[in-house]
C-alpha atoms as a printed R data frame, in Angstrom:
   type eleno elety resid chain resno       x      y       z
1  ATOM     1    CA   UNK     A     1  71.304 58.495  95.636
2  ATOM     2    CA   UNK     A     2  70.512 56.009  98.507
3  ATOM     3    CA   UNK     A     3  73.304 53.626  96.547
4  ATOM     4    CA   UNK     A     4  76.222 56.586  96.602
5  ATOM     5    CA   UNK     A     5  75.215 57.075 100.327
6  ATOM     6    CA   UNK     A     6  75.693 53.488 101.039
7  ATOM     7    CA   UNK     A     7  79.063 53.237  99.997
8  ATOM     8    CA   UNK     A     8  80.732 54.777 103.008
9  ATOM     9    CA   UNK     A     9  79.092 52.277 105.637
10 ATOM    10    CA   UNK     A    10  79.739 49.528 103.672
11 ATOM    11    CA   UNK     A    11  83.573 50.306 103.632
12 ATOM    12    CA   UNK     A    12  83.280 50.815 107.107
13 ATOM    13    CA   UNK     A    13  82.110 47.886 108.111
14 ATOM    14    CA   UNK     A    14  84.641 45.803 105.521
15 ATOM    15    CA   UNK     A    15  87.214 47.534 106.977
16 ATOM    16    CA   UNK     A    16  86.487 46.620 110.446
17 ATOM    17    CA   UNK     A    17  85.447 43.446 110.673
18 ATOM    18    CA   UNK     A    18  88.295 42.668 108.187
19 ATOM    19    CA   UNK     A    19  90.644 44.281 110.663
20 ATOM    20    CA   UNK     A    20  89.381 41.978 113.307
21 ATOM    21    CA   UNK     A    21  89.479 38.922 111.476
22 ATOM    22    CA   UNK     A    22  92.689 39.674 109.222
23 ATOM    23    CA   UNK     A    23  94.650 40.598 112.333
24 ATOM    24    CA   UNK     A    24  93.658 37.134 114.361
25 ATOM    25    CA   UNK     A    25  94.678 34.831 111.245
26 ATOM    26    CA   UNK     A    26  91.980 33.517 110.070
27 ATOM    27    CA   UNK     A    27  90.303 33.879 106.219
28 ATOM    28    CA   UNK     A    28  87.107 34.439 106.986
29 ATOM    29    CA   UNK     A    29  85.617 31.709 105.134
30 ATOM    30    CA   UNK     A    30  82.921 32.351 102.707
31 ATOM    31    CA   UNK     A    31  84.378 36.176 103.652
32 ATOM    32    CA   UNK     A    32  87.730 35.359 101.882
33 ATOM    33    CA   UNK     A    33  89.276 38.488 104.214
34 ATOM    34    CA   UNK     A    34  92.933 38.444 102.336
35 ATOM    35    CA   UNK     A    35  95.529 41.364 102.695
36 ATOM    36    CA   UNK     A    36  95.622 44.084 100.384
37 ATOM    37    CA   UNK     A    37  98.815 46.187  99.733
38 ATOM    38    CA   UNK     A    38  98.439 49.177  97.119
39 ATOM    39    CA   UNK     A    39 101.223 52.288  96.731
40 ATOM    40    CA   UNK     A    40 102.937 51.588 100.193
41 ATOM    41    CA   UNK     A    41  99.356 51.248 102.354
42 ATOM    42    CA   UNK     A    42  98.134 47.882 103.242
43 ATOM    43    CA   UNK     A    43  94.791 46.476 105.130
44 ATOM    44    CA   UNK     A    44  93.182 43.819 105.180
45 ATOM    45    CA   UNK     A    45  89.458 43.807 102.943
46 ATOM    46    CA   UNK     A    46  86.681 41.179 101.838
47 ATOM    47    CA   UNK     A    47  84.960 41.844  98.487
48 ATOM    48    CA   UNK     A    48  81.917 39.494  99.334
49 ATOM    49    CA   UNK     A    49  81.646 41.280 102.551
50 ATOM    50    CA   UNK     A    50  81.823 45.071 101.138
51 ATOM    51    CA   UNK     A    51  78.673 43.602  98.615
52 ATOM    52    CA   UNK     A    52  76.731 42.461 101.633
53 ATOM    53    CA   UNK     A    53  77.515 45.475 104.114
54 ATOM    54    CA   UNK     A    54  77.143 47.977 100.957
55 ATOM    55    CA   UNK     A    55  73.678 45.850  99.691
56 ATOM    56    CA   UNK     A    56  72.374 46.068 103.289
57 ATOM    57    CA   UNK     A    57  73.035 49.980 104.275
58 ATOM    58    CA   UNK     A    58  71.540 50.265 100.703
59 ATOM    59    CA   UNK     A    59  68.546 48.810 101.731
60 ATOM    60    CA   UNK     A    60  68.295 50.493 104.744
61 ATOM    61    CA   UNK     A    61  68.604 53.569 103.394
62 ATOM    62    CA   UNK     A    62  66.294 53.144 100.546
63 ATOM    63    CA   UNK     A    63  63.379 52.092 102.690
64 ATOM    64    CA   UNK     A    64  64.385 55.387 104.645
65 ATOM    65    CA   UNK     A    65  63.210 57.336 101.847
């Protein structure tokens, strides 16, 4: 349950930080922040940084229990 719980945060913060970093120009690095177009709506999004936000709210919430 903690791991379905963590998946909203973890988008959240992908989505954000992508935003940020997407928007300026830059890749990211290691992040690899690339834009994403799918059925007319686009953002930018990181896969290695949705595993490490969605790994770490895991965590967080696991240790809650």
């Amino acid at each position: 349950m903690s791991f379905a719980k963590s998946l909203l945060p973890g988008t959240l913060l992908t989505w954000i930080v992508s935003m940020f970093i997407g928007s300026s120009g830059s890749r990211g690095g290691v992040l690899y922040v690339h834009y994403v177009s799918y059925d007319g709506y686009s953002a930018y999004w990181s896969w290695p940084l949705f595993i490490a936000g969605t790994g770490l709210a895991w965590v967080i919430y696991f240790v809650m229990e």
